[in-house]
C-alpha positions in Angstrom: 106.5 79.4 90.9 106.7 82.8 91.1 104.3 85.4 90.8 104.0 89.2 89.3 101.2 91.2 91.3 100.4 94.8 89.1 99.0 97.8 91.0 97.7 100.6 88.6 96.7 103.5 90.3 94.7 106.7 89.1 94.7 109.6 91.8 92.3 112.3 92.3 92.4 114.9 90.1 92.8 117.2 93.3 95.5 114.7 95.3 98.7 117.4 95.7 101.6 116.2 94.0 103.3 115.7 97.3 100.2 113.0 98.4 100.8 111.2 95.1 104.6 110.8 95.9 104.1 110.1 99.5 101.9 107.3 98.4 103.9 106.2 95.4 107.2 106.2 98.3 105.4 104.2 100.3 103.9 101.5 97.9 107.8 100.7 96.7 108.7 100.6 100.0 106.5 97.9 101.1 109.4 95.6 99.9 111.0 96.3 103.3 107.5 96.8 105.1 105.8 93.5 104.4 107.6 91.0 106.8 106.4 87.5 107.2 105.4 86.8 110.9 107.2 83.0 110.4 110.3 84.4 109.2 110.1 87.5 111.1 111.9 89.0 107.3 111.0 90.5 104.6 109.3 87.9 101.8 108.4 90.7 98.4 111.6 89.7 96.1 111.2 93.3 94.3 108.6 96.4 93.7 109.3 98.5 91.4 107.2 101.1 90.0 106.2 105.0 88.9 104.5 107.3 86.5 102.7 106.3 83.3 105.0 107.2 80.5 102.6 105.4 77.6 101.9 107.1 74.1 99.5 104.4 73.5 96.2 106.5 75.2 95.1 103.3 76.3 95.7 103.8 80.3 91.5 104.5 81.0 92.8 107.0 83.3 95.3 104.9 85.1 98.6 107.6 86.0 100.9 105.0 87.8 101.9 101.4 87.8 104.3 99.2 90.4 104.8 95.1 89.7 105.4 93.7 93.1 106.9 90.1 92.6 106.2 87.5 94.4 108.6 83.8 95.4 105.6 81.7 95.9 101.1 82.2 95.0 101.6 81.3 99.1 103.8 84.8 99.7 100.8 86.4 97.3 97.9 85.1 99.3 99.8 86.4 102.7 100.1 90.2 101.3 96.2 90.7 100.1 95.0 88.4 102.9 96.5 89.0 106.0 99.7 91.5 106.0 99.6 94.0 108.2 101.7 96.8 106.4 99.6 96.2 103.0 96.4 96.2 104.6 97.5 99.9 106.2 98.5 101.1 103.0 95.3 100.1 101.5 93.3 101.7 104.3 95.0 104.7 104.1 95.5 105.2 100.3 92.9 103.6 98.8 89.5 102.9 100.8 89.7 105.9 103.2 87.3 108.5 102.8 90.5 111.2 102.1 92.3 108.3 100.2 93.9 109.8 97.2 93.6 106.8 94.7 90.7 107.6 92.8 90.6 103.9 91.2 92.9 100.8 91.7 93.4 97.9 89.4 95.4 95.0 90.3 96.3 92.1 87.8 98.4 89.0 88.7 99.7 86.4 86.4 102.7 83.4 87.1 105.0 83.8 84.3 104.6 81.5 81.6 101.0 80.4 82.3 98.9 81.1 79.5 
């Protein structure tokens, strides 16, 4: 069973457009940054991702969004828990004190389970 792992990000209003980018570059290229220690390969099937484009006003602030999809819950539960590249991206773009995400929100589902 698959699984469909969405990041929406709102950056500080005072993040240079070059930080946002950098960061956005970097969160789509964790396809080919997350490798599984067992399989010494990469395991995210596809991240794709960029800019909100929305005329609904209903983004609470949010500015970007990426859907990282996932093979297996297992290859989920690797990347928050224990994957070294996510973990680094999250330290340096999210929790650090000069991070330049302002808020996250992350939402997963399985396809088809309602």
């Amino acid at each position: 069973m698959g699984v469909h792992h969405i990041v929406m990000f709102q950056f500080k209003a005072d993040a240079s457009p070059e930080a946002v980018k950098g960061a956005c570059d970097e969160m789509v290229g964790l396809a080919k940054a997350c490798v599984h220690p067992a399989t010494t390969k990469p395991y995210i099937k596809s991240v794709t991702g960029g800019k909100d484009i929305s005329i609904e006003g209903m983004q609470n602030g949010m500015t970007h969004a990426f859907v990282v999809e996932f093979q297996s819950v297992a290859d989920r539960d690797f990347y928050v828990k224990e994957d070294a590249a996510h973990r680094a991206f999250v330290e340096k773009y999210v929790a650090a004190s000069g991070a330049v995400v302002a808020k996250a929100l992350v939402v997963d589902f399985a396809p088809g389970e309602l």
